[in-house]
C-alpha positions in Angstrom: 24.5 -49.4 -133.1 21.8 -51.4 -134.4 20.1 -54.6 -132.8 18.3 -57.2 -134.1 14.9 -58.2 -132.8 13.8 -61.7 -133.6 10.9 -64.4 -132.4 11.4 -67.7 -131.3 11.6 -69.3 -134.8 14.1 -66.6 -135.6 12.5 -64.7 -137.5 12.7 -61.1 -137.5 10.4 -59.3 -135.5 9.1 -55.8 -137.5 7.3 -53.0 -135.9 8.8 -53.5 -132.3 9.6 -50.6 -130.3 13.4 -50.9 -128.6 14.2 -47.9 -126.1 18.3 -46.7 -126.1 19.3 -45.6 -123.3 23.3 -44.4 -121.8 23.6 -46.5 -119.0 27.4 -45.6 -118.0 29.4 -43.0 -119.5 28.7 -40.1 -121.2 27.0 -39.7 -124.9 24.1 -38.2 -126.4 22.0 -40.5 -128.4 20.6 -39.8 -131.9 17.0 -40.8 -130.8 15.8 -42.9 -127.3 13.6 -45.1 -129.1 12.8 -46.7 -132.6 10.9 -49.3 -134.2 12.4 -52.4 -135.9 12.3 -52.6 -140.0 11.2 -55.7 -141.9 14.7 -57.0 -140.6 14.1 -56.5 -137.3 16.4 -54.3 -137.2 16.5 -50.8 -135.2 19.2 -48.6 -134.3 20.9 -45.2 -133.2 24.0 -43.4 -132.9 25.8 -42.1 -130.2 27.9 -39.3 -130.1 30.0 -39.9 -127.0 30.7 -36.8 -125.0 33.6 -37.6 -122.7 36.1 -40.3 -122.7 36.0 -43.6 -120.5 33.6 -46.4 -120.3 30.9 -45.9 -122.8 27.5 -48.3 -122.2 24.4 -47.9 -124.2 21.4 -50.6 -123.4 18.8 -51.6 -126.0 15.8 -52.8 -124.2 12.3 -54.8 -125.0 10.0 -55.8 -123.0 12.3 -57.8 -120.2 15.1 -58.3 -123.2 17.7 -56.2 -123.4 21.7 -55.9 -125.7 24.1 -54.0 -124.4 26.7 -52.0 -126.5 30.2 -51.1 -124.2 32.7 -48.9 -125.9 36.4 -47.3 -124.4 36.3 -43.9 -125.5 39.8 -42.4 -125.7 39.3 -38.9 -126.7 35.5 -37.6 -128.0 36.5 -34.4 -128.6 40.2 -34.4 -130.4 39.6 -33.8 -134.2 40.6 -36.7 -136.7 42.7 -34.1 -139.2 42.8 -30.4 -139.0 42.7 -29.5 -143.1 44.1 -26.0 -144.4 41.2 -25.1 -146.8 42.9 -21.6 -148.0 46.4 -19.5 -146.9 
């Protein structure tokens, strides 16, 4: 998930520091912070852990974006491949 930071002439904003956080839900997150790129951009993946309601909050200062997800099943693999018999 990646966010978008920018100032009031909508710009992008680089070098700001956005926290991640798993506000409902279950996931672990690839890092709990990062800094925003020439874009203003910053993001992280999450790796959700348990199925449900997944919620992940980006938040600046008193700003904040928030990411919701239904996770159906975290843990079922996609394929199953037969490498060798």
């Amino acid at each position: 998930m990646t966010v978008q930071v920018t100032g009031r002439d909508s710009f992008p904003v680089g070098g700001a520091a956005v926290a991640f956080a798993v506000t409902s839900g279950s996931a672990t997150l690839s890092a709990a912070a990062g800094q925003t790129d020439a874009n203003g951009q910053a993001g992280i993946a999450a790796t959700p852990t348990k199925s449900g309601t997944l919620t992940v909050t980006a938040t600046l200062g008193n700003l904040t974006a928030t990411f919701t997800a239904t996770i159906t099943d975290p843990v079922a693999p996609a394929a199953l491949p037969l490498v060798s018999a």
